[in-house]
N, C-alpha and C positions, 0 to 999 in steps of 0.2 A: 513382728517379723524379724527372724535373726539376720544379723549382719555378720558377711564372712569374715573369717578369719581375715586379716590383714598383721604382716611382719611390724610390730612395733619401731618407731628410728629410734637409731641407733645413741647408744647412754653416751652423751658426752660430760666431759667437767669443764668447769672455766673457773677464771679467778675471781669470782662471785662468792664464793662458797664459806660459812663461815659458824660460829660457834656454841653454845649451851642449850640443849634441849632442855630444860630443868621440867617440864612437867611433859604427857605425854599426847600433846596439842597438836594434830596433824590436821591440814585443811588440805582435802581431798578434791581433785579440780572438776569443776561444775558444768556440764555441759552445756552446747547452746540449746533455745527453745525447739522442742521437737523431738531433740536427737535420745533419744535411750539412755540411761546414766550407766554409769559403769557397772554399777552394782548387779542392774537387771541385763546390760549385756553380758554380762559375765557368766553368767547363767546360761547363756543359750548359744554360748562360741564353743561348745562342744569339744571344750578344750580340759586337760589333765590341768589338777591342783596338788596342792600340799596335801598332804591326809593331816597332819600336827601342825604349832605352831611351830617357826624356829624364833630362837632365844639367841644372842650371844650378847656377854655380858660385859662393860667394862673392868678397864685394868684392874685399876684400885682405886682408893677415894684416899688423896694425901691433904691432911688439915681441913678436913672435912669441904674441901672447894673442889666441885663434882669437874670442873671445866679443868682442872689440871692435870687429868689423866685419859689418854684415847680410850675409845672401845678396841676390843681383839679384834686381830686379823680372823677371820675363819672364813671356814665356806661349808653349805648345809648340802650336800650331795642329794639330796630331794629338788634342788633347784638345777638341776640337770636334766631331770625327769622329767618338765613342766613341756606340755603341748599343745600348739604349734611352735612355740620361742621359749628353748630354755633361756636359762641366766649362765653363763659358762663363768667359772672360777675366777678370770680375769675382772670382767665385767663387773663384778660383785666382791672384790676386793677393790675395785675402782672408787664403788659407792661405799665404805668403808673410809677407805684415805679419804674421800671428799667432805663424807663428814665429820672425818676425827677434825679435818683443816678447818668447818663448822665449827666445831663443838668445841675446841680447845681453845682455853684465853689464848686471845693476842698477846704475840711477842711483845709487847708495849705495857699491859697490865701486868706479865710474870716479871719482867724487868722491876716494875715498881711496888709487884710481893715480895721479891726476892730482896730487896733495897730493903723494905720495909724489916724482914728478917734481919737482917745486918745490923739496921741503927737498934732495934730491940734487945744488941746483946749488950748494947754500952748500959755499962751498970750505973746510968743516971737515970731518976723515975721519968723527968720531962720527956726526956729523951726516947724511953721505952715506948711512952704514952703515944708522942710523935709518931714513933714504927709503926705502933698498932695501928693511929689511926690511916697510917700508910697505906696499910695492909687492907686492910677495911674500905679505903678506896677502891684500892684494885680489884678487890674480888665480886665489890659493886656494880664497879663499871662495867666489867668482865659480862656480869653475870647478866646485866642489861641489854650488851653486845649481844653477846652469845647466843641468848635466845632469839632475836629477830634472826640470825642468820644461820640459827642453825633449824627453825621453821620452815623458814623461805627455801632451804635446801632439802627436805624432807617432803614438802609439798611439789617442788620440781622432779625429785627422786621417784615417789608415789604420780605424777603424771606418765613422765617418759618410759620408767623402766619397770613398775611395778603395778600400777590399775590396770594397765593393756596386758596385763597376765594372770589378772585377778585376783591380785594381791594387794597388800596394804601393808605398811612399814609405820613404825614410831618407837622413839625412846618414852619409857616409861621406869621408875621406881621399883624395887622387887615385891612391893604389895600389887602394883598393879600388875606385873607381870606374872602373879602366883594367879591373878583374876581372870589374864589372859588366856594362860593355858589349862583351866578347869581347877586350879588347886585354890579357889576362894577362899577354903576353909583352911586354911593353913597360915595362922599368925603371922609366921614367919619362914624363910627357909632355912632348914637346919640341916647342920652334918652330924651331929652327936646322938650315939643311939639312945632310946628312951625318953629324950629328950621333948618329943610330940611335936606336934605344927608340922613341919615339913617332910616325917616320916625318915629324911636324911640317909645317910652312907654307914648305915648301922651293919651292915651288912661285911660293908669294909674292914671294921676290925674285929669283926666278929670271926670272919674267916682266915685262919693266915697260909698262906702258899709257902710251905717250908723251902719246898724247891726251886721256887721261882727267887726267896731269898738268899739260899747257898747261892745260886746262878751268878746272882749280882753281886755277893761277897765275892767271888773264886773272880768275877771278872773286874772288881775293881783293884784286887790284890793283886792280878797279874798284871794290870793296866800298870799300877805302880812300881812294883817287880820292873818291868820294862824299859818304863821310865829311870827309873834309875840305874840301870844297865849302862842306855844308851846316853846318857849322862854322865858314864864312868868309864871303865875297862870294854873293851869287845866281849861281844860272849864268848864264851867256853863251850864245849862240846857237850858239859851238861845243860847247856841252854836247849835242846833240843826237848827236853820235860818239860819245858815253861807252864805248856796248857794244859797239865794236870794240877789235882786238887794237890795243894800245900800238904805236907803232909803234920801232924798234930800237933810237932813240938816248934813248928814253924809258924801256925796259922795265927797266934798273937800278936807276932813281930811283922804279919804281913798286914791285919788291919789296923797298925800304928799308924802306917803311910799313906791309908786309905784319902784319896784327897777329898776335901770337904765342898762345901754346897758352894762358896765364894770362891769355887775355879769354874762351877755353871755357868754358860753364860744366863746375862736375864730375862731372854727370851721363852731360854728351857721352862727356867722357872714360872716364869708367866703360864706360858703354854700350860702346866702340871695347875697350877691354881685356876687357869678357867676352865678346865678339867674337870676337874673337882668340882666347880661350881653348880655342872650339868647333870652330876650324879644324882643327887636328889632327885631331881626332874623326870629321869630317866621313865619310860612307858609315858609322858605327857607330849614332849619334843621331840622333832626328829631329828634323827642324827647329826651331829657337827663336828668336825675334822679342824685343829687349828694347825693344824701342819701343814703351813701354807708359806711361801716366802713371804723373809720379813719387812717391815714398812720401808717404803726408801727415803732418802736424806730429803730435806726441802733442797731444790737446788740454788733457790737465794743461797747465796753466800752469807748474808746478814741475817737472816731465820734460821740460817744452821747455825751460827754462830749462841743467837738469843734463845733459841729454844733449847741450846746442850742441857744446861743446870735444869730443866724438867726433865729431860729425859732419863739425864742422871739420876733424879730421885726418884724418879721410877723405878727405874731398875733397882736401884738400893731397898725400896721399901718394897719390894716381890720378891729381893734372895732377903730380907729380915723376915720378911712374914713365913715364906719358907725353912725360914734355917730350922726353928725347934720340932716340923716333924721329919726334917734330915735327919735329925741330931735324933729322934727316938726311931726312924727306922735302921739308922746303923748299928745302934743294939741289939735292936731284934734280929737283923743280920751276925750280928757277934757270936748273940746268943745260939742261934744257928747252927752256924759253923762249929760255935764248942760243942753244942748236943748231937754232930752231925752224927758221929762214930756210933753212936747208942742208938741212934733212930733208925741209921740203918741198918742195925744188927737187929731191931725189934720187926719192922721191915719185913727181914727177912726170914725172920723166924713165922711169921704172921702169912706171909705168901708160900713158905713150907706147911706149914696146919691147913691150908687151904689145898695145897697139892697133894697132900696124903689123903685128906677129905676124899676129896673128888676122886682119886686113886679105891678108895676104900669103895664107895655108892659102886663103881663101874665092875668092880670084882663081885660085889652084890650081886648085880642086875643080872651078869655073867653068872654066876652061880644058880640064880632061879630061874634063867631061859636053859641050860645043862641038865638040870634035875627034873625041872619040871613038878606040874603040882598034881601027880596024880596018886601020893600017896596020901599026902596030909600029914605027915607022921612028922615029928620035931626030934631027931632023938638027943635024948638026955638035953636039951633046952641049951644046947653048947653054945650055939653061934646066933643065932636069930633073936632070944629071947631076951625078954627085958631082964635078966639075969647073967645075959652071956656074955663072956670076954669084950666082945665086940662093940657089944652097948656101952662096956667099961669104959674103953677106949675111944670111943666116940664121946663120949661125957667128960673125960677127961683131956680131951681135944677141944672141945667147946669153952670149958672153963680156961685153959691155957690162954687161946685165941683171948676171950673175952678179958682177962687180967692183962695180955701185951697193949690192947687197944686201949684198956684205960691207962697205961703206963706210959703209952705210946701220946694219949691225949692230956696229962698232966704234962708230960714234957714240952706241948706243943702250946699249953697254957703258960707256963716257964717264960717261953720265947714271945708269949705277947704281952708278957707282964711288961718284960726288960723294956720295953719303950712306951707303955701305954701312957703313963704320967705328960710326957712330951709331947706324944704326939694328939692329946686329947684338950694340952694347952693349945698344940696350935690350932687344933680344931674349933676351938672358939674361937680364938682371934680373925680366924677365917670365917667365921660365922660371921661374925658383927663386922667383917668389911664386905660380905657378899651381899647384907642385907644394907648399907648404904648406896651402895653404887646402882648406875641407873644400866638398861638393859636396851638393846635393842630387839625391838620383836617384830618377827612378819607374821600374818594372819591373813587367811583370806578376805577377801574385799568386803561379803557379807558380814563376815563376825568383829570389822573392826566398828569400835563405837566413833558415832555422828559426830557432827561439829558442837550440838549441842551439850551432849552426853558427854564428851571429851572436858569441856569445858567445864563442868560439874563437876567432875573427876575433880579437877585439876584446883578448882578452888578446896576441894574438901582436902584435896593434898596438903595443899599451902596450912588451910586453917589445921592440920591436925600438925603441919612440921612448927608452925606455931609457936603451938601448945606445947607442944614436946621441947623448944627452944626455953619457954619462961621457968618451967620445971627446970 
């Protein structure tokens, strides 16, 4: 017998809430004897789900201690959708901060990594040894913490806000989360083409948007332009040009000033890397949006204090990890901008052969609806025949076209050379940190695995992170 829909209560947080999911262990709450379990009410509350899973991935992974970096802010616009009780945007950035406050070491263990770093720089061996074993405490203890409390918050998460809408939530590993959403067979996730396993953003630099990059050259050149105006002298009457393209003998001297990735702030940056992260996935996950307001400050005064130096290296280690495909897509913008004059002159020679075309067919069609075909007679093979001017000129309209567009596609090969080297370094580096960090995943209630199944996982996790540690 189904039982009616009823309004789930409402998500609260409290100061319970606390840190390390390290495997992807969710205890799903049990009903009492008699009552339905969720799994099988869920099925017959005749209510809208997710079609995909959603994914959102942590920050980064600094010195390999997964508890030193939050998961993203996001929100999956399919959680809108959800009937009778969506999750509205607030809601579920709620459950986000509550479990970054979970999942991130205590101010008290980063206090004594942080220590531990310090005394490791004194160039005495005891001394180092000391750090290290400093170090090694904390991210112990941390990791001890961590997990009990960021279970216990996951398990409360999944009662109040998430089984009564027939869903399921857990942090897991990017192998388990390739399992989660159908990509089993996928080693690893990859951004580099050819590469295999995750099939990855081959696509991305395979294709380059000339125009999309003049766009961003011409508006960071005038950004800077700007900027140094009003930094200087008032404008001038020739300031009213500003928002036109530089003109040739200019556009060098304009991307000198272009400003670099370490005036982003590191949010941007963020936001662009777990971006990235979802492209791969893309036809498995549904959509997720990180453009959301940013986390707000602990309002302890004492935790805002203790937690600054992580935050700080957060953000340091998201504009590092970003800077080298900065650094290769402003070439290929460079690049750009010098090929601009050529491209477009091919352009337009190429949309000319196309409008004479189509000028020529339409005189055609016009000619043989005028004459009509009631003689049959060709004379002398002038115009129609595969001999005649016409065919001449049509053939040698086709060949023109065909030489602009490979002229036109060697130059556009040019523009992704000039940064490939860069940007295909940092595509590794981005690779082997999206495949450390842990992810969080919703599923619905059916497809998330048991307590038993979980826990199988979870040891073969441990035994294979191991294995991969003694190596």
């Amino acid at each position: 017998m189904a039982h009616p829909a009823q309004q789930p209560p409402a998500y609260q947080e409290n100061g319970s809430k606390l840190p390390e999911a390290l495997s992807c262990a969710v205890e799903l709450p049990t009903p009492p004897s008699g009552e339905p379990s969720s799994r099988s009410r869920s099925s017959t509350m005749g209510s809208t789900s997710i079609s995909k899973p959603i994914v959102i991935p942590q920050s980064i992974n600094m010195f390999y201690v997964r508890s030193f970096s939050p998961f993203a802010r996001a929100y999956a616009p399919a959680l809108a959708t959800l009937r009778p009780s969506p999750i509205s945007q607030d809601d579920f950035l709620a459950f986000i901060d509550g479990l970054n406050d979970a999942f991130m070491m205590h101010p008290f263990f980063q206090a004594g990594f942080v220590a531990g770093g310090a005394v490791m720089s004194a160039p005495i061996l005891p001394v180092q040894i000391a750090g290290g074993g400093l170090q090694a405490l904390a991210a112990l203890g941390s990791g001890a913490v961590t997990l009990v409390r960021a279970r216990q918050y996951l398990k409360k998460a999944n009662a109040e806000l998430f089984a009564p809408r027939g869903l399921a939530v857990r942090t897991c590993t990017t192998k388990r989360m390739l399992q989660a959403v159908g990509r089993g067979g996928d080693k690893k996730l990859s951004f580099l083409a050819g590469s295999g396993g995750g099939g990855g953003a081959a696509g991305e630099d395979e294709d380059i948007d000339v125009d999309e990059l003049l766009a961003q050259h011409y508006a960071e050149a005038e950004a800077a332009a700007a900027a140094a105006t009003t930094s200087s002298s008032p404008p001038t009457t020739t300031s009213t040009s500003r928002f036109a393209r530089p003109s040739s003998h200019r556009r060098h001297a304009s991307t000198s000033s272009i400003p670099t990735s370490s005036s982003t702030t590191a949010s941007a940056h963020l936001n662009l890397l777990h971006a990235r992260r979802l492209r791969p996935l893309s036809g498995s996950v549904s959509p997720v949006t990180f453009d959301v307001p940013p986390a707000p400050l602990p309002q302890s005064a004492l935790k805002r204090y203790s937690t600054a130096p992580t935050r700080w290296m957060n953000g340091r280690s998201a504009r590092a990890l970003a800077a080298g495909r900065e650094k290769g897509m402003r070439l290929r913008r460079e690049k750009a901008a010098e090929l601009d004059g050529e491209l477009s002159a091919l352009r337009g020679e190429i949309e000319g052969l196309m409008v004479g075309r189509e000028d020529r067919t339409g005189e055609e069609e016009t000619g043989e609806e005028g004459t009509g075909e009631e003689s049959g007679v060709v004379v002398g093979g002038g115009d129609g025949g595969d001999g005649g001017p016409r065919h001449h000129e049509r053939m040698a309209s086709r060949e023109l076209a065909v030489s602009l567009e490979e002229k036109r596609a060697q130059m556009i090969g040019e523009i992704r050379k000039a940064g490939e080297k860069k940007i295909r370094k940092s595509d590794r580096k981005e690779e082997k940190m999206a495949n450390r960090v842990l992810w969080i995943v919703i599923t619905r209630l059916g497809d998330a695995p048991t307590e038993d199944e979980d826990l199988e996982l979870d040891l073969s996790d441990r035994a294979s992170q191991a294995s991969g540690a003694s190596r």
